[in-house]
Residue, then its C-alpha position, 0 to 999 in steps of 0.5 A: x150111639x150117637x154117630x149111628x143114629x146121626x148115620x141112620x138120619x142121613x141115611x133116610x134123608x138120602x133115601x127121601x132125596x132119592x125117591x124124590x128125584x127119581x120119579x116119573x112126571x107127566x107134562x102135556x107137551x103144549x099145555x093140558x087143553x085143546x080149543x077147537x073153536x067154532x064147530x059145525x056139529x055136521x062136520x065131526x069127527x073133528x081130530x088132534x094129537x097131543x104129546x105126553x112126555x116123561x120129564x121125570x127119570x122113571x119110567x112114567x106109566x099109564x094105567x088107564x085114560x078115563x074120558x067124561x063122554x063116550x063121544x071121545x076116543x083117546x087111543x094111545x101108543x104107548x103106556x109106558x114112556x121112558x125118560x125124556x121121551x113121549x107117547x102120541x094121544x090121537x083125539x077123535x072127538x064128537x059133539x053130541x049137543x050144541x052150545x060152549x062145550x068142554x070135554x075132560x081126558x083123565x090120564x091116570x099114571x105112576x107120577x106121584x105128584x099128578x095121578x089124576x092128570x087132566x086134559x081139557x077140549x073146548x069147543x063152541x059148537x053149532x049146527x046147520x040150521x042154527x047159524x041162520x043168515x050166516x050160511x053159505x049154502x050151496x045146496x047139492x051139486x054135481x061134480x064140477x057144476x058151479x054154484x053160488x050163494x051169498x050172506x049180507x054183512x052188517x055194521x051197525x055202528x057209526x063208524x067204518x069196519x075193515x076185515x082185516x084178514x080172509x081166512x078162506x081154507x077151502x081150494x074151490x070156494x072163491x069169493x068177492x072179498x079180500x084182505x082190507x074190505x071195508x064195510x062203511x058205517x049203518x051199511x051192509x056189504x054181499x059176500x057174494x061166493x062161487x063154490x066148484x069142486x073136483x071131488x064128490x063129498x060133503x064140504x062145510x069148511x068155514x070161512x073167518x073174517x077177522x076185523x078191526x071192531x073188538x065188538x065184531x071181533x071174528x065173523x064166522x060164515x058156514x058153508x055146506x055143500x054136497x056133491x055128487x057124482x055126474x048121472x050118466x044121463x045128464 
């Protein structure tokens, strides 16, 4: 009698390990959020794709991804994911309010240990007529036409500031400052930019200047543009 209830333990104890090690897991592949950071309100949609993978060993099914906003889309491409494999989440996300804004993805799934998984978008968000003097605005231009516009800098403190990097990721803005640009103290410099373009659409692609002030920090500068195709005429 007592060997068949000492079998009848360790047979549930395996069955316990069992159901335990064999499982689905949901891991978000580079964490379980994603920071646009400073956005332009204009320029949405703005995209990412994340990765969900399956670390368990059953398969990992997604019954549903509820979103917070209807500003979010979150089409998948698979709901149910094998073992040590991946499904690809590709995010279209939209802002409809300004200010630090946070979106919440919610992955509901087959993982006993996180049925609620939970995804985070971050984003501070502006728009055009809030970021005031820091606004390169080009106005509306035709296809090729060159344009200019400028922003003023100012260092309020008693010591010097240097941009220590330019971070510039439009092809047709060019600018009078570089890497290693230094503002001299209670003084203020022009950011002075030239803006061609080969292709007619809106452009508001921001330019970054990174500093060696930890108060300054980042300095975003916005810029908008439209550009249109040349009349026939002109």
């Amino acid at each position: 009698m007592l060997k068949l209830i000492t079998y009848k333990l360790l047979l549930s104890i395996l069955l316990l390990t069992n159901e335990l090690v064999t499982q689905p897991r949901l891991e978000f592949e580079n964490g379980d959020s994603y920071d646009f950071g400073e956005v332009l309100m204009e320029n949405a949609p703005y995209f990412v794709k994340i990765k969900i993978r399956n670390t368990g060993t059953e398969n990992l099914k997604i019954f549903d991804i509820e979103k917070d906003c209807g500003c979010t889309w979150a089409p998948i491409n698979k709901n149910e994911i094998p073992p040590n494999d991946f499904a690809i989440v590709e995010i279209r996300q939209t802002f409809p309010v300004t200010g630090n804004t946070t979106k919440v993805l919610t992955f509901i799934t087959n993982d006993p240990d996180n049925p609620n998984a939970n995804f985070y978008i971050y984003a501070k968000v502006s728009t055009l007529s809030s970021v005031g003097n820091m606004l390169l605005d080009f106005g509306e231009i035709n296809l090729n036409q060159i344009a200019k516009s400028t922003v003023s800098i100012k260092n309020d403190k008693d010591f010097p500031v240097r941009i220590l990097k330019v971070k510039n990721s439009s092809k047709f803005i060019s600018l009078n400052i570089s890497d290693g640009t230094v503002i001299p103290p209670k003084s203020e410099i022009k950011v002075n930019a030239t803006f061609q373009a080969d292709s007619t659409g809106y452009f508001r692609e921001p330019i970054y200047l990174l500093t060696n002030d930890k108060n300054m920090g980042k300095i975003t500068i916005h810029t908008n543009c439209k550009v249109i195709a040349t009349s026939p005429n002109n």
